[in-house]
C-alpha positions in Angstrom: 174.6 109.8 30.4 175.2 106.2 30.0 176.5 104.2 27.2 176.7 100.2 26.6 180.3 99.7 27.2 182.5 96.7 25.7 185.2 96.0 28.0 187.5 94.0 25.5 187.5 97.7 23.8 189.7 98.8 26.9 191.9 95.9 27.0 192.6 96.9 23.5 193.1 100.5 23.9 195.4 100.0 26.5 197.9 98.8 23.9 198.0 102.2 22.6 198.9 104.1 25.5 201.5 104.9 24.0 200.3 107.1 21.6 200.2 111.2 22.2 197.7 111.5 24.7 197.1 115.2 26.8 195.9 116.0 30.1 191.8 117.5 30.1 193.3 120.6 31.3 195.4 121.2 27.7 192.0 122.2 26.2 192.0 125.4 28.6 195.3 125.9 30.0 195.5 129.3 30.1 192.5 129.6 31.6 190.6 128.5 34.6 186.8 126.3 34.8 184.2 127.2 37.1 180.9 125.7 37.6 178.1 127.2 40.2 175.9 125.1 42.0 172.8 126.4 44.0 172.0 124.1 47.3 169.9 126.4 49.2 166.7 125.8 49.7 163.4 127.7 50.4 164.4 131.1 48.8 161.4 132.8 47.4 162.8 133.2 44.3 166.0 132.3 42.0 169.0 134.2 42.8 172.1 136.1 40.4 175.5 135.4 40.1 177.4 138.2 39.8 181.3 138.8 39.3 183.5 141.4 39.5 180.1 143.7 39.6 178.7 141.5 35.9 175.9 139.5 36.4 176.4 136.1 35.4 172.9 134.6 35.5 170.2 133.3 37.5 168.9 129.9 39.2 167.0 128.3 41.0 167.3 125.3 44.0 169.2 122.6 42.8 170.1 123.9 39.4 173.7 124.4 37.9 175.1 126.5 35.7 179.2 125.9 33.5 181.7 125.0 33.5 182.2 128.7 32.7 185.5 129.6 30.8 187.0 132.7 33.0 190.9 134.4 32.5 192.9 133.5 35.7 192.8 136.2 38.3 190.7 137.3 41.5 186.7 137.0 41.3 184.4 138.7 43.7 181.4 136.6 43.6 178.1 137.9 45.1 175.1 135.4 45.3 172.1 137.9 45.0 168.3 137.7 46.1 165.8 140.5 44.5 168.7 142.8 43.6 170.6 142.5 47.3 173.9 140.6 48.2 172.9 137.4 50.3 176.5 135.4 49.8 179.7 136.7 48.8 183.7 135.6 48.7 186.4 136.3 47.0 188.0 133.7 44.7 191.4 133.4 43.2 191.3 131.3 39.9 194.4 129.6 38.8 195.1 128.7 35.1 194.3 125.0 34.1 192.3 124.7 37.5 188.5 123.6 37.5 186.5 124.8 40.3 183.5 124.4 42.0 181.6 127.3 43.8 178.2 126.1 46.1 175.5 128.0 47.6 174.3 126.0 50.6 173.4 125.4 54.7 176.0 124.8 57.0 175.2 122.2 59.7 173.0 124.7 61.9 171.3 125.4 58.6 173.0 128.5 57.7 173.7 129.4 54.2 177.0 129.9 53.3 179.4 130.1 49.9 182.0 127.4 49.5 184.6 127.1 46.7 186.3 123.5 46.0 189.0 122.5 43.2 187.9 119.7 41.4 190.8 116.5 40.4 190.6 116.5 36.5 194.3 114.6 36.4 193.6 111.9 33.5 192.3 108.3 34.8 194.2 105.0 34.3 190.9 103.4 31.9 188.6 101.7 32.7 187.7 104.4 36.0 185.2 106.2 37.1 186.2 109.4 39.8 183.7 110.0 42.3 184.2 113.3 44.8 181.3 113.4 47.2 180.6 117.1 49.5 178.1 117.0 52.4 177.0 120.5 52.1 173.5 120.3 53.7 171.8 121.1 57.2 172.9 117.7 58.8 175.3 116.4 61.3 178.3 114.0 60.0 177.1 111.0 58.0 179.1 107.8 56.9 178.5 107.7 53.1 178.4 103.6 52.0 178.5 102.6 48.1 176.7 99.0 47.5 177.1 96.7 44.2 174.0 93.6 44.5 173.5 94.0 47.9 177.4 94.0 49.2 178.9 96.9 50.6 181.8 98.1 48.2 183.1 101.2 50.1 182.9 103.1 53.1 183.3 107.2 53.7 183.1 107.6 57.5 182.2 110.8 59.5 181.5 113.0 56.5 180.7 116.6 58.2 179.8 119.4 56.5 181.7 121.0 54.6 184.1 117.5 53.9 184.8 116.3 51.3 186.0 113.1 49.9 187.0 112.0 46.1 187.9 108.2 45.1 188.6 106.5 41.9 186.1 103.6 41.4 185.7 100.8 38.9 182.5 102.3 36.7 179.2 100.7 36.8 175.8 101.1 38.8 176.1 101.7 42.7 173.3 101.7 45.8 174.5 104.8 47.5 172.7 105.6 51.2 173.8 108.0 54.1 174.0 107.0 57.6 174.2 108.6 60.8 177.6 108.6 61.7 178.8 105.9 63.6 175.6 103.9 63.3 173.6 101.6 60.9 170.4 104.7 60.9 169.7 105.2 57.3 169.5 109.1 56.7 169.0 109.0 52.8 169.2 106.9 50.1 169.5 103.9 48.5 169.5 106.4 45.4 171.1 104.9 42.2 174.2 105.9 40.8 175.4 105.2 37.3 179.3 106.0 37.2 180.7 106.0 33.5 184.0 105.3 32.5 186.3 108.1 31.9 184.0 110.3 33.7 184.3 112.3 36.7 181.3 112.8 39.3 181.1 115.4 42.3 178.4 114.4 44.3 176.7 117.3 46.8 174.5 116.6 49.1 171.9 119.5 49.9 169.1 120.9 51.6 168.1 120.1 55.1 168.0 116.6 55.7 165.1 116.9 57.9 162.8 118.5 54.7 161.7 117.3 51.5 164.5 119.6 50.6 167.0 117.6 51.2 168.8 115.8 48.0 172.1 115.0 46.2 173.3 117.7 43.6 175.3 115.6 40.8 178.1 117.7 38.8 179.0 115.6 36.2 182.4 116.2 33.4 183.8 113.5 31.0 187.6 113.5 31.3 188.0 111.0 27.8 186.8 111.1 24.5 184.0 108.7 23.3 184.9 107.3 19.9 182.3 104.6 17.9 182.9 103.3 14.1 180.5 102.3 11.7 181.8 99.8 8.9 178.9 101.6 6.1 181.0 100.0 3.3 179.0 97.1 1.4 180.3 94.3 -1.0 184.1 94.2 0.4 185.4 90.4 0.2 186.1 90.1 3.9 185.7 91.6 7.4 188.5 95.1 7.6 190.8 95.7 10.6 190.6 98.8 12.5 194.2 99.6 14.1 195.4 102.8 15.9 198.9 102.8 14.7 199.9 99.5 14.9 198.1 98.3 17.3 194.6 96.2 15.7 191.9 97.4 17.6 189.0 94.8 16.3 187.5 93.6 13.0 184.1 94.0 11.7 182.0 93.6 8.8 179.8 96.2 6.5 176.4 97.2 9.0 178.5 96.3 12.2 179.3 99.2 14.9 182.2 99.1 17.5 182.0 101.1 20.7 182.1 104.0 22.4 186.1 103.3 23.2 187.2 105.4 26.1 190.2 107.0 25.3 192.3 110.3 27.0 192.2 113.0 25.1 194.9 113.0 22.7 195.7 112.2 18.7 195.1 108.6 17.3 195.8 107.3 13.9 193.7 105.7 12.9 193.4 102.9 9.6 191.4 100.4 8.3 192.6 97.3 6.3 191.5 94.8 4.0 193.7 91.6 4.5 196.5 93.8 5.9 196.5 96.4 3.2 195.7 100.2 4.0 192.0 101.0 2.7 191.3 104.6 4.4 193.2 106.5 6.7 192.7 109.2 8.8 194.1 111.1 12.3 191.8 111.0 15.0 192.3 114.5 17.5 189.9 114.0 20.3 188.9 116.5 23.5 188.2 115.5 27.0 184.2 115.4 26.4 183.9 114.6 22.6 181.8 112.2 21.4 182.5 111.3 18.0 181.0 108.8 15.4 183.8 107.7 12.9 182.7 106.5 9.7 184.3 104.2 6.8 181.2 104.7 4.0 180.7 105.4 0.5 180.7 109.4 -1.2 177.2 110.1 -3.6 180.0 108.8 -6.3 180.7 105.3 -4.5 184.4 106.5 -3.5 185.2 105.3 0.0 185.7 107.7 2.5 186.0 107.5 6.5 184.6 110.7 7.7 184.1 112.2 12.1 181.2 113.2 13.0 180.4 115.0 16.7 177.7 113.8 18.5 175.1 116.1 20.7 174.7 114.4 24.1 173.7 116.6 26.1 170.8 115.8 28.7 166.9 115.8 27.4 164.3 118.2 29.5 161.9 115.5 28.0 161.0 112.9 24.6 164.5 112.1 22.7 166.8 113.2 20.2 166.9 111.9 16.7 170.0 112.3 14.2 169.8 111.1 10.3 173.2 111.0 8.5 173.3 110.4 4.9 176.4 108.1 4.2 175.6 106.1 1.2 176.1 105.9 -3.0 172.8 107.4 -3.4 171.8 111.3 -4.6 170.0 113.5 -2.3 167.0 111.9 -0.5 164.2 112.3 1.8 163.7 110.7 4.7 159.7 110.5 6.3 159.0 109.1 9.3 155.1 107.9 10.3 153.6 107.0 13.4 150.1 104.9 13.4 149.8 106.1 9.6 150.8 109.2 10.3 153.5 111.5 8.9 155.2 113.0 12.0 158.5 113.8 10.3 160.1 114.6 7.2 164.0 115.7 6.3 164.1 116.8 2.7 166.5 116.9 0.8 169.1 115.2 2.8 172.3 114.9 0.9 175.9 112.4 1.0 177.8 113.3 4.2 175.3 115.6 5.8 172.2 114.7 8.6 170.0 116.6 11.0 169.1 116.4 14.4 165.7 117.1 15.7 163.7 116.4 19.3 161.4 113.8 18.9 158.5 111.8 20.9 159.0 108.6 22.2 157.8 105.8 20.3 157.6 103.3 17.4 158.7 105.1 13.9 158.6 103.9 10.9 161.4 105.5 8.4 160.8 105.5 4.8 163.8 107.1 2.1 162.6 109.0 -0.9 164.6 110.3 -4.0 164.5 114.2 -3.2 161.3 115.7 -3.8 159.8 112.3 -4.9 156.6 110.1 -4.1 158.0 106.7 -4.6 159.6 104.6 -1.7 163.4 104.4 -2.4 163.7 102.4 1.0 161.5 101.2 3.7 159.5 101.5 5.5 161.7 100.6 8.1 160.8 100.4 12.1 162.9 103.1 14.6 162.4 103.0 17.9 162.9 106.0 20.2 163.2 106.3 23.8 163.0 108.5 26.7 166.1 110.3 27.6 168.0 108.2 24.2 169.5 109.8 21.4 169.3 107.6 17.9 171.5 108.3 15.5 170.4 106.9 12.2 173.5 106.3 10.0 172.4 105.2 6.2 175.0 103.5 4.5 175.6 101.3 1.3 174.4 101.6 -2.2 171.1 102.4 -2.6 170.7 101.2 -6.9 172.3 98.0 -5.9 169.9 96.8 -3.0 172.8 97.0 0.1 171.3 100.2 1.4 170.5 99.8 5.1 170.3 101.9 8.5 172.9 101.5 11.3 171.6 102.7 14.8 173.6 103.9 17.3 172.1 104.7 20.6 173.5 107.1 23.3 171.5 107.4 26.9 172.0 111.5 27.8 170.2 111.0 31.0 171.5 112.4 34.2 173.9 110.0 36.5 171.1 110.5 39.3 167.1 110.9 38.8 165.9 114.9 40.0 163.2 115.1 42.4 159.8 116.5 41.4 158.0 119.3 42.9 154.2 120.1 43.6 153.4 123.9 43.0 150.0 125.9 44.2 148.7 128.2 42.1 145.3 129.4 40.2 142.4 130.8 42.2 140.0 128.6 44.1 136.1 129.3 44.8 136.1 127.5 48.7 138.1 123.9 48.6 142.3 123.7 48.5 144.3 121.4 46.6 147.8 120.3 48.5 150.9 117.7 47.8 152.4 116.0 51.1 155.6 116.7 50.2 156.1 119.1 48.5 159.0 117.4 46.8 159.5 113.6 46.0 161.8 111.5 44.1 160.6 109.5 41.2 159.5 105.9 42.4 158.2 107.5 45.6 154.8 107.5 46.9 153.3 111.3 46.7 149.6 112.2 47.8 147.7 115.2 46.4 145.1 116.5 49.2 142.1 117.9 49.2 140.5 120.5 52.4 138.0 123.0 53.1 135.7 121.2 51.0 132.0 120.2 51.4 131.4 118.0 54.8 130.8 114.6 53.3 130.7 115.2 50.0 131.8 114.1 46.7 134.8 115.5 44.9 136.2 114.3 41.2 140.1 115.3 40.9 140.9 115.9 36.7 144.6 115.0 35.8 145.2 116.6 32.6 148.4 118.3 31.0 147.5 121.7 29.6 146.8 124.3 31.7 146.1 127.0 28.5 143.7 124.8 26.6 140.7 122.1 26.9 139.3 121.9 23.4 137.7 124.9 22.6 138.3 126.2 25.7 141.1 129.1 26.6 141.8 128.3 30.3 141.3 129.6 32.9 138.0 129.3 32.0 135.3 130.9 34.1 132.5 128.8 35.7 130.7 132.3 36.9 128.9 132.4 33.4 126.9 128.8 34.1 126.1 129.6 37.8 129.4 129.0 39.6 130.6 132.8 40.1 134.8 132.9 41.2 135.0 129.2 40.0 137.3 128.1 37.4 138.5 125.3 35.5 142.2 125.6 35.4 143.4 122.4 33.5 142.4 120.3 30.7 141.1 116.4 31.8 143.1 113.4 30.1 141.6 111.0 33.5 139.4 111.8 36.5 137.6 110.0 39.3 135.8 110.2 41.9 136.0 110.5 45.6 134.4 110.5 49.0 135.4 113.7 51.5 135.4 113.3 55.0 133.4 115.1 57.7 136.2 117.9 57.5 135.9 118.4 54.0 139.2 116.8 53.2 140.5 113.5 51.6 144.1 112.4 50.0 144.9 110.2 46.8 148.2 108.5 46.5 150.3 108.1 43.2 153.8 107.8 42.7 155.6 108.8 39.0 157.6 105.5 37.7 161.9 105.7 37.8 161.1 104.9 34.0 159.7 108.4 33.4 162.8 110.4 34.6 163.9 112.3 31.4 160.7 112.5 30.1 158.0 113.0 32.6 155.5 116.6 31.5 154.2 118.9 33.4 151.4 117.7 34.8 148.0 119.6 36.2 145.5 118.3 38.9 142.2 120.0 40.3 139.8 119.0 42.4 135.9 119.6 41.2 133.6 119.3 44.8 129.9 118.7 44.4 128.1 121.6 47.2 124.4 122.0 45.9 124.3 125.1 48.7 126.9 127.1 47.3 125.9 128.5 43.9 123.5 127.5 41.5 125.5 125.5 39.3 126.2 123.3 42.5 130.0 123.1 42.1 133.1 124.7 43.7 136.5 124.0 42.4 139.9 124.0 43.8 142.9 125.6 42.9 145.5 124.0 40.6 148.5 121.6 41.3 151.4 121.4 38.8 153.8 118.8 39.0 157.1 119.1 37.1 160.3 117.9 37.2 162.9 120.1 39.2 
């Protein structure tokens, strides 16, 4: 999750370190975090968690499940496989104490349960806290961090099992592994973006001799994110926002400050109108809020500065969309249309309430009607969305007197570190086979989808498509066996094909890659191969099985 940052907002905050300000671990002292990580590859199916004899849940490779919220005390934690106990330790959990627990390969490649304590101990702002664990089948690695080109830091002769954690300034870092001891490249570069006030534990897993290898990215905020909106029109000069006494900024109605970065603690907080107190309000934030603060006008025109949390947590796909009503203006709809159509409409919306809803990505235009009405209060007014971004839609002013606006406030929820995609087999096939070399790639990196076993010299199509239960009319699978292909099917819907030659074996390969730009939103998507064999049945086709591709 990533957030544009202005770093005169630190400076600033700085001054008011002297406010009341509490440890991350106040929010749970009596109890102790755990998070569970699973790094093992090649298990045929996902595994349980169990403690104390309670199952916890399931996962799969490379997933993550907590932090979990668990009374100090002594955990017997089994890792199971089909109902039998593959892992097992015993943990003592301390109170106020955040742990880790990993499945993984030891460096022969045997799997093995590992517990660490994670450093939650608040940061001196602006930091980021990166911990990085080689926990994979691979001998000892020197871990290097690289800013334009120019090495920033060095972690020699990682070996399994190590581990390593560092306070850095945030930003974006190149981070590779080498061999130890030697400039051999083992992995990487792989792009890391380090927030401030965040901490970031690092695993690498898998073997590093299989597409299974990859890096495992535990991510927990140790501040509070705060942003204000100034949503109050017609004032006679810019307001002051101070925490205490200390003047943060100034800003003007429509403008928006932030995120500041602050430790979790209480702030009060004021805004002023040529040093006089307008609204006033205390400020209690959590280590992990993220809060929108607002200085706007009631249905009634009254000001009022109101808090308002903010959902950032990651997108499987598309974006997130949040409307909040702030402005002198009764209860209202909001539509939103897409090439002249109506994708999305919020009725009824009234003063100092919103919604959030999952949305595509793409051009919007919002339009604001009085409640139940046909005529265009506002608008229409463009909104972007974007892939892995949540917009939050802020309207603010008075809406009889022609001050009425939108203020957007964007928050990137995507992961620190892009996931891998992962090529699965499955459907029935009449004679050819569809493949993926490997099995699992990274976004950005070249892929090829195979074809074998298919006529000698022939002539294939391959169909990309993304549904695998519907073409049309058509419930898939659908049989070909009724037109003269018996034990053929088509297994995917076709948004693109085209054609290819096979070789005397039958077989041939196409190369793609999926773009960086596509993590966070990339679909499932479905690939067959249709070969032309006039000797096989009478229809003169025979069909592979099917290839899905999905994020992992």
């Amino acid at each position: 999750m990533r957030h544009t940052f202005h770093s005169s907002f630190a400076i600033a905050l700085a001054s008011i370190a002297s406010f009341a300000s509490f440890s991350s671990g106040v929010a749970f002292a009596q109890d102790a975090r755990l998070t569970v990580l699973h790094g093992v590859p090649g298990l045929p199916q996902p595994v349980a968690v169990v403690a104390n004899g309670t199952p916890l849940f399931t996962f799969d490779y490379r997933e993550q499940r907590g932090p979990l919220t668990l009374p100090a005390g002594s955990y017997a934690i089994e890792v199971r496989l089909g109902g039998t106990p593959i892992l097992s330790t015993t943990l003592v959990l301390n109170a106020a104490v955040d742990y880790s627990v990993l499945a993984h390969l030891d460096a022969a490649g045997t799997p093995r349960l590992s517990a660490f304590t994670n450093d939650r101990s608040a940061l001196a702002l602006p930091q980021s806290r990166l911990t990085v664990r080689h926990l994979a089948k691979a001998p000892a690695v020197d871990v290097a961090l690289e800013q334009n080109g120019t090495r920033i830091a060095t972690i020699p002769a990682l070996a399994n099992g190590g581990t390593v954690t560092t306070n850095v300034a945030p930003g974006e870092y190149d981070a590779s592994l080498f061999v130890a001891g030697t400039t051999t490249r083992a992995f990487g570069p792989v792009r890391l973006a380090l927030e401030n006030g965040v901490a970031y534990a690092v695993h690498a897993v898998g073997d590093v001799a299989a597409p299974s290898f990859g890096l495992l990215v535990q991510r927990q905020s140790l501040t509070a994110r705060v942003t204000v909106i100034h949503g109050i029109p017609a004032l006679p000069s810019p307001v002051d926002v101070f925490a205490g006494a200390a003047r943060l900024f100034a800003f003007d109605f429509g403008e928006l400050r932030g995120p500041l970065v602050l430790n979790p603690g209480t702030y009060p907080l004021s805004v002023q109108l040529n040093g006089a107190p307008v609204l006033a309000a205390n400020a209690t934030v959590a280590a992990g809020d993220d809060v929108t603060v607002v200085a706007h006008l009631d249905a009634g025109g009254t000001p009022r500065l109101s808090s308002f949390p903010n959902d950032v947590s990651p997108l499987a796909s598309g974006a997130r969309l949040t409307v909040r009503h702030l402005a002198k203006a009764p209860a209202v709809d909001l539509a939103l249309d897409s090439a002249g159509a109506r994708v999305l409409t919020l009725p009824a919306v009234v003063n100092g309430q919103g919604a959030t809803v999952p949305i595509g990505a793409s051009l919007f235009f919002a339009t604001v009607f009085p409640a139940g009405g046909t005529s265009a209060a506002f608008g229409p007014a463009p909104l972007k969305t974007a892939t892995g971004v949540h917009s939050l839609v802020h309207a603010v002013g008075d809406l009889a007197a022609g001050t009425f606006r939108f203020v957007v406030q964007t928050i990137d929820v995507r992961d620190a570190v892009a996931g891998n995609l992962v090529g699965v087999v499955g459907g029935a096939s009449c004679g050819p086979r569809i493949g993926v070399v490997p099995a699992s790639f990274a976004y950005g990196e070249e892929f090829a989808v195979t074809i074998a076993r298919g006529p000698s010299n022939g002539m294939a199509v391959f169909n990309i498509g993304n549904d695998a239960a519907q073409a049309g009319a058509l419930t898939l699978p659908f049989a070909l066996g009724g037109i003269g292909a018996p034990g053929c099917f088509l297994l995917t819907n076709v948004l693109a094909t085209h054609p290819l030659m096979l070789d005397a074996t039958g077989a041939a390969r196409v190369g793609f890659l999926v773009p960086r730009a596509a993590f966070g939103g990339f679909p499932e998507a479905f690939v067959q191969f249709v070969a032309v064999d006039r000797a096989a049945n009478a229809l003169g086709v025979v069909t592979t099985d099917l290839l899905t591709i999905r994020a992992n």
